[in-house]
C-alpha positions in Angstrom: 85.6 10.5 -26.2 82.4 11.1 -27.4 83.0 14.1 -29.0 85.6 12.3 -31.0 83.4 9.2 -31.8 80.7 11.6 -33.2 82.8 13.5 -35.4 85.4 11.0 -36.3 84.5 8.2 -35.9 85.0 4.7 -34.2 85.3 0.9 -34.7 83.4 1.6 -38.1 80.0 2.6 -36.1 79.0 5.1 -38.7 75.3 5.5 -36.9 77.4 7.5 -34.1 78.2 9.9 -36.4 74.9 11.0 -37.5 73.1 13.0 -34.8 69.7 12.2 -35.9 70.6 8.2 -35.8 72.1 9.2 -32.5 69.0 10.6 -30.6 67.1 8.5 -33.0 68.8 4.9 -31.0 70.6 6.1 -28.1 67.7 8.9 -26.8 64.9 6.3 -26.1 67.8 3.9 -24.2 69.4 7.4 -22.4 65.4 7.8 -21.5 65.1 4.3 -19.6 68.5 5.0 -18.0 66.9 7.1 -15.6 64.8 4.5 -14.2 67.9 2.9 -13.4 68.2 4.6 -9.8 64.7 4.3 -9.0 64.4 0.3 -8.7 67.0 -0.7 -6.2 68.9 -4.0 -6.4 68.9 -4.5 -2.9 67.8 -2.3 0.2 69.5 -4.4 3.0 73.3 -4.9 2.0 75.2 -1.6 1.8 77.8 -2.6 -0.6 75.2 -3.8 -3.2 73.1 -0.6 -2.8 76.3 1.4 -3.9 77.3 -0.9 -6.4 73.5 0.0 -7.9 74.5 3.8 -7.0 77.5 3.9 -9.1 76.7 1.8 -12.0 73.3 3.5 -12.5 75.0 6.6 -12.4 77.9 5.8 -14.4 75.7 4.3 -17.2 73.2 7.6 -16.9 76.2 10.2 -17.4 77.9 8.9 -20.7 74.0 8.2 -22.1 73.8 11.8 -21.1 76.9 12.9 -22.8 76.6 11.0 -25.6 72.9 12.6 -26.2 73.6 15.7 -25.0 76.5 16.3 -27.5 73.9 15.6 -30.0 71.7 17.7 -29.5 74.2 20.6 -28.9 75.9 19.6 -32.5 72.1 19.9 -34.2 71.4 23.2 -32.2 74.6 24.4 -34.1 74.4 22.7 -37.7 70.3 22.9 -38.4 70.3 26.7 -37.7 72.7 28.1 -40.3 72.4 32.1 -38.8 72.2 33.5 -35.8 68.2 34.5 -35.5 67.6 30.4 -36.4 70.3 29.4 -33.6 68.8 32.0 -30.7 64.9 30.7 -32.1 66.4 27.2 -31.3 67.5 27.7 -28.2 64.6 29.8 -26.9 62.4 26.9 -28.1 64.2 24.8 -25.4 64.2 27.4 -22.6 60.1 27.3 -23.1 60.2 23.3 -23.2 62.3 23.2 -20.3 59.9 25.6 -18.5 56.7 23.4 -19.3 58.7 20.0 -18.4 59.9 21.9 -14.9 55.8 22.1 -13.9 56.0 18.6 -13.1 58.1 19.4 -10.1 55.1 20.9 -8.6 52.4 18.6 -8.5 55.1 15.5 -7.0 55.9 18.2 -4.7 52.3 17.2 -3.2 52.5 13.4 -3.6 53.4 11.7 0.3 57.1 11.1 1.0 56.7 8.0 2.6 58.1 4.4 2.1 54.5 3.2 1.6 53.8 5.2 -1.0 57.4 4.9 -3.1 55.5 2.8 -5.9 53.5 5.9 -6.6 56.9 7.8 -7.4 58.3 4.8 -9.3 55.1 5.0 -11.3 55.9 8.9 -12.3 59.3 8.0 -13.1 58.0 5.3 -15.5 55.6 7.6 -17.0 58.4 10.3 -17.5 60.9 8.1 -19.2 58.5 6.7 -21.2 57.4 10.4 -22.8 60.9 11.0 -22.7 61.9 8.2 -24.9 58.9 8.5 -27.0 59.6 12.1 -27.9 63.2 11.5 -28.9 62.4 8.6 -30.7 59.6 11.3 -32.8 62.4 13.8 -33.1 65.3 11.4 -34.0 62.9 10.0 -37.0 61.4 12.7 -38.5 64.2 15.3 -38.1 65.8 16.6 -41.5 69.8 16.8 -40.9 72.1 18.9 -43.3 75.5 19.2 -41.9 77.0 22.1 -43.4 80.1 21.6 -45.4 83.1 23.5 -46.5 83.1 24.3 -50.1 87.0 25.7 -50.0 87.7 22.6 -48.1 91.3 21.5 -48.7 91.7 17.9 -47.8 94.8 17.1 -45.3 95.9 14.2 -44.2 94.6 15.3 -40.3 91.1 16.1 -42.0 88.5 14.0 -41.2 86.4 12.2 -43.8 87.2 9.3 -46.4 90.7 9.4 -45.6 90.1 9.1 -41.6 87.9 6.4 -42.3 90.3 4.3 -44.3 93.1 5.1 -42.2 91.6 3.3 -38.4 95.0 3.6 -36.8 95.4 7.2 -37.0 92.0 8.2 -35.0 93.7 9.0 -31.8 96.8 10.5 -33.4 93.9 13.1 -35.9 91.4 13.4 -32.3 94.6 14.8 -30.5 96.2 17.2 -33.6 91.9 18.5 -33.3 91.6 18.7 -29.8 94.7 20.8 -30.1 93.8 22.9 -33.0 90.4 23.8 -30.9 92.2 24.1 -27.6 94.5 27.0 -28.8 92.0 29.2 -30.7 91.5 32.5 -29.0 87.2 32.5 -29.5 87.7 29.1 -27.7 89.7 30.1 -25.1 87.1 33.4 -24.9 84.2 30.9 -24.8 85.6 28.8 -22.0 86.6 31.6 -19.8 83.5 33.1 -19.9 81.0 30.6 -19.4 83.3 29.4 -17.1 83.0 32.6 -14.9 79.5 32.6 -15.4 78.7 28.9 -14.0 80.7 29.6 -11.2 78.2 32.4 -10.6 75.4 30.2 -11.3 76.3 27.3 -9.2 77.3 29.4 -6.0 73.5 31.0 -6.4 72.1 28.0 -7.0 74.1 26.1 -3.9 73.5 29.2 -1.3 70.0 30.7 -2.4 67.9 29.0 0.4 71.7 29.7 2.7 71.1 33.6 2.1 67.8 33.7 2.1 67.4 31.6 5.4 70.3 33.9 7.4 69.2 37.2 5.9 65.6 37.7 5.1 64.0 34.4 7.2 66.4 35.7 10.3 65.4 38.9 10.3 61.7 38.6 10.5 61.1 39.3 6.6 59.7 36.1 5.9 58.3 33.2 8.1 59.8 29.9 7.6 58.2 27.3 6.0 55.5 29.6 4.9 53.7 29.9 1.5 55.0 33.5 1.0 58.8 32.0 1.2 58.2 29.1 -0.9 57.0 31.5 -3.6 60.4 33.9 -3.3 62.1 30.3 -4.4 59.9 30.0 -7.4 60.5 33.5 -8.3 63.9 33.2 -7.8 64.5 29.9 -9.8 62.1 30.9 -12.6 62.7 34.7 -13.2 65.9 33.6 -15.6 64.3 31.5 -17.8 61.5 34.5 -18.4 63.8 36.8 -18.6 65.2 35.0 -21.4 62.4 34.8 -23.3 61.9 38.4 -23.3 65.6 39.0 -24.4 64.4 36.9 -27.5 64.5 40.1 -29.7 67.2 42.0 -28.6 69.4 39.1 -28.9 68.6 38.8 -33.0 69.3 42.0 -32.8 72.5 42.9 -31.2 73.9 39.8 -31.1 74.6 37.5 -28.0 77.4 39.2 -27.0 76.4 42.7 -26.6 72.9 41.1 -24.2 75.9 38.6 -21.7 77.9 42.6 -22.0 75.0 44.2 -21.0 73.6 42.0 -18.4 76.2 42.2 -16.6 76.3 45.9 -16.7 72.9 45.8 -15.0 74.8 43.2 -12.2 77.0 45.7 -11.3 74.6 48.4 -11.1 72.5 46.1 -8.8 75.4 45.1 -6.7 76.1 48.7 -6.1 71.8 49.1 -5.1 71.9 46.6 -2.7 75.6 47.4 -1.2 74.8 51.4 -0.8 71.5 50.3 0.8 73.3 48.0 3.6 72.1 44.2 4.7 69.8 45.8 7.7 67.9 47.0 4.5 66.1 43.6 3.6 63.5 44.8 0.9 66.8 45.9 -0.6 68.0 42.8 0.1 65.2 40.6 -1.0 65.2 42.6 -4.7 68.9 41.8 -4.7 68.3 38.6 -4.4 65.7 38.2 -6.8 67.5 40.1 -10.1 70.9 38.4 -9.4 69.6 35.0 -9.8 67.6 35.9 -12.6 70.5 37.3 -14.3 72.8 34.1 -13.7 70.5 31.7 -14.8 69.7 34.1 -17.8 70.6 31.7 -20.7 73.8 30.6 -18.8 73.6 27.5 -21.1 71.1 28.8 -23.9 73.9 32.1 -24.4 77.1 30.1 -24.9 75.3 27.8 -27.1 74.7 30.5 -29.6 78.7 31.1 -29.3 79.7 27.9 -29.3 78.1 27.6 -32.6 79.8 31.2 -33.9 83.7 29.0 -32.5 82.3 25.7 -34.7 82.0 27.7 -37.9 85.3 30.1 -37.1 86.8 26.7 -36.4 86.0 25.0 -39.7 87.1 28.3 -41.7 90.3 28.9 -40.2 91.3 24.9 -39.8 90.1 24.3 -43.3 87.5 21.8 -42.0 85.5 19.8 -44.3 82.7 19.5 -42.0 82.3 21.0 -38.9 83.9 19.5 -35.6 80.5 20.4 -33.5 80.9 17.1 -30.6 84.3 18.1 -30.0 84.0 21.6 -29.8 81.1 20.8 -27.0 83.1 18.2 -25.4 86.3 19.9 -24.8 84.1 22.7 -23.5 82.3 20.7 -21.2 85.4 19.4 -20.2 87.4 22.8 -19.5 84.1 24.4 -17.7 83.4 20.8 -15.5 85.8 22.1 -12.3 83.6 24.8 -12.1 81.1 23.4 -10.5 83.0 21.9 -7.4 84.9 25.2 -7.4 82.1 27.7 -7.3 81.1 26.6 -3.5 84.9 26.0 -2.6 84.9 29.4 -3.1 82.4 31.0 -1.5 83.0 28.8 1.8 86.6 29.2 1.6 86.8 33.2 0.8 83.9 34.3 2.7 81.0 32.3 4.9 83.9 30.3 6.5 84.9 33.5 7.8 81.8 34.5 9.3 81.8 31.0 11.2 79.7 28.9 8.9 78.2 26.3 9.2 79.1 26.2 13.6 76.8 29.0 13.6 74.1 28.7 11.4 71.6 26.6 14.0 73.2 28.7 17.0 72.5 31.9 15.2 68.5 30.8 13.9 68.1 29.9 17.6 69.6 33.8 19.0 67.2 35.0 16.2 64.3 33.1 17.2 64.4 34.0 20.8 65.1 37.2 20.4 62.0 38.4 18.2 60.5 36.0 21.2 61.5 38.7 24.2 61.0 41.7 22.1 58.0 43.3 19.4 60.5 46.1 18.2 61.6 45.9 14.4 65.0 43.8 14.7 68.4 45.7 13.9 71.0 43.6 14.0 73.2 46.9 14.8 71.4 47.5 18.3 71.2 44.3 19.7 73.8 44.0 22.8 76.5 42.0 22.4 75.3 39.6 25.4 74.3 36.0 25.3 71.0 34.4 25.7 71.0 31.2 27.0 73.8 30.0 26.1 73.5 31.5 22.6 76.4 33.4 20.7 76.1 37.1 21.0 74.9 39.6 18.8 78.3 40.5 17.2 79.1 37.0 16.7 75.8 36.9 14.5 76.1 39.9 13.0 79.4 39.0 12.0 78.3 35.6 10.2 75.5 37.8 8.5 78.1 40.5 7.6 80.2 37.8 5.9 77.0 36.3 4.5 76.0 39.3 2.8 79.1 39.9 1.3 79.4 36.7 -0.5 75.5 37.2 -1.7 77.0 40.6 -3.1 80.3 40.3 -3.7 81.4 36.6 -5.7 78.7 37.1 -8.7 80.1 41.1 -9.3 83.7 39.2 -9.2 82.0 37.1 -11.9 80.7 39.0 -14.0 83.8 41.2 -14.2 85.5 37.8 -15.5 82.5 36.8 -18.1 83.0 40.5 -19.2 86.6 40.4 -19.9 86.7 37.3 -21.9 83.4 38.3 -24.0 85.3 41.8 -24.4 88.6 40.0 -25.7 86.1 37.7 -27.9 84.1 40.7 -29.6 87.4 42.2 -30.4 89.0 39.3 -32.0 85.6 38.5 -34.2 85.2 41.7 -35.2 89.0 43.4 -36.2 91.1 39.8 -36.5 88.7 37.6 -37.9 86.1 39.6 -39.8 83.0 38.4 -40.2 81.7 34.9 -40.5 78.3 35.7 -41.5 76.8 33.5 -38.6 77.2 36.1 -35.7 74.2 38.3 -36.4 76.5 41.5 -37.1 73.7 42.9 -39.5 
């Protein structure tokens, strides 16, 4: 819906279609949204407390979309080639990295209910330089929406004649959505990122899971220490740098040819870490290290670039007189959304359940635990006797949870990427002998 209301319109609110007036009125509001959940209505009566829940939240999300679309739709139309899209975006990945430093220093602040008004007061002071910064951007920003000099204007177009005509909104958003829907770069776009957030939320749902059962486990690292904290910063941070150095290569070869060639260097390290066996946990730890980076490698910042070469494909080949951006972003968001629930469905369902998670998670720390306890020899989870201690499981039992554990760590993202590949294969193909160039997909 907000796709549509951005690009065609609705109850005569022209403001919503400019995406500077946009972030300009509805950023600083999206801003104070988020001290919504902070200040609770009640914290005695259950049913009020989730009342507060839900309509906080549902107030926050369509703020969010309706920003969010926004900003996705001036990513696209401000940068008119590919080297001014790709600067955009890694302009945001640096952003993000500077606003994700906060994280750090609240880490420190006490966690007590005596001290929540210390919190509340960082959540005030971060809504208010969030509001304050969109407000800055919204007014001085220059907007030039590209338009369609061989435009042709239909009666489905939108424009002067969608304006005048209020009735048939929903009739022209429906013919769009399906124009978009069946457009093979679409459909390419969808699939892939689609694959790819799988692989991004199933290492972002199981990264402390792995680590914990195969590194903490087996002696590598001590838990709760300062060494294992910094392995989770690495982890989580190694994308976005790795992004930033793929800046160049990127303008170069395109966005296409870096997602192709990323996941290359998955498979490769699948194959590392698979030929080197879960008893080897250096081999491991590395494994774990370059796979996140390379999901969380521009797994947004990527298919925004794309999503920008669909919007200009889309308003050649549909005749558009402007470009459709919102929708194009919407329907996206809308096709990728189940993969988010679905990435850990899967991995429980095809793997860790099978290995006994989550009975054996606390059973197995506990066999681990006293078992470095009654020995000083390196631990091997192959020579342990399959005995019990103290009412533990045994040592295949645990071995078998790890054994299923490490295969989803290795396994799932390799499936993934072999799915990303396939759709950005099929997508390069049709850009390059069906549709020709655009002269927005940094071919040169």
């Amino acid at each position: 819906m907000m796709g549509y209301m951005q690009d065609l319109g609705c109850c005569g609110m022209k403001w919503i279609m400019d995406r500077r007036k946009v972030v300009l009125y509805a950023g600083p509001v999206f801003a104070a949204s988020f001290l919504l959940f902070w200040f609770p209505w009640s914290t005695s009566v259950g049913w009020v407390t989730a009342l507060h829940l839900l309509v906080s939240l549902f107030i926050y999300d369509t703020l969010l979309t309706l920003v969010l679309s926004a900003y996705c739709g001036l990513c696209v139309e401000n940068s008119r080639n590919h080297q001014d899209r790709v600067r955009v975006i890694v302009y945001g990945e640096v952003f993000t990295i500077i606003a994700g430093l906060l994280i750090y220093p609240l880490e420190t602040m006490p966690h007590t209910n005596e001290h929540y008004w210390l919190f509340q007061t960082c959540c005030v002071v971060v809504a208010c330089v969030s509001a304050a910064l969109m407000a800055y951007s919204g007014y001085h920003l220059k907007v030039e929406r590209p338009v369609n000099e061989d435009h042709q204007l239909e009666k489905f177009q939108e424009g002067e004649t969608v304006v005048e005509k209020n009735e048939d909104t929903w009739r022209n958003a429906l013919q769009v959505s399906w124009q978009v829907a069946k457009e093979p770069r679409f459909i390419c776009l969808v699939g892939a990122q689609f694959f790819r957030i799988l692989r991004f939320m199933a290492n972002e749902n199981f990264l402390i899971v792995f680590t914990e059962s195969l590194l903490v486990n087996n002696g590598f690292f001590e838990k709760n220490s300062g060494t294992l904290g910094l392995f989770y910063i690495l982890a989580r941070s190694c994308g976005s740098i790795l992004f930033l150095v793929l800046w160049a290569p990127t303008n170069r070869f395109g966005t296409q040819a870096v997602i192709q060639s990323l996941n290359i260097l998955s498979i490769f390290n699948v194959i590392f870490v698979l030929y080197a066996g879960m008893d080897n946990i250096t081999a491991v730890a590395i494994f774990i290290i370059l796979e996140n980076a390379i999901s969380r490698c521009g797994w947004q910042g990527f298919y925004i670039v794309v999503a920008g070469e669909v919007v200009d494909t889309d308003m050649k080949q549909n005749n558009r007189k402007t470009p459709f951006s919102t929708i194009i972003f919407t329907l996206k968001a809308l096709f990728n959304k189940p993969a988010d629930q679905l990435a850990p469905v899967l991995v429980l369902s095809l793997f860790l359940e099978q290995g006994g998670y989550p009975q054996l998670t606390v059973p197995c720390q506990n066999f681990y635990e006293d078992t470095f306890s009654n020995s000083t020899l390196p631990f091997n989870s192959t020579s342990i006797e399959t005995t019990t201690f103290s009412g533990l499981p045994s040592a295949q039992q645990c071995t078998n949870y790890n054994h299923w554990m490490f295969l989803a760590l290795a396994i799932f993202p390799v499936i993934c990427a072999m799915g990303e590949s396939i759709f950005v294969a099929i997508d390069q193909y049709w850009r390059r002998h069906v549709n020709g160039k655009t002269g927005h997909l940094g071919d040169d």
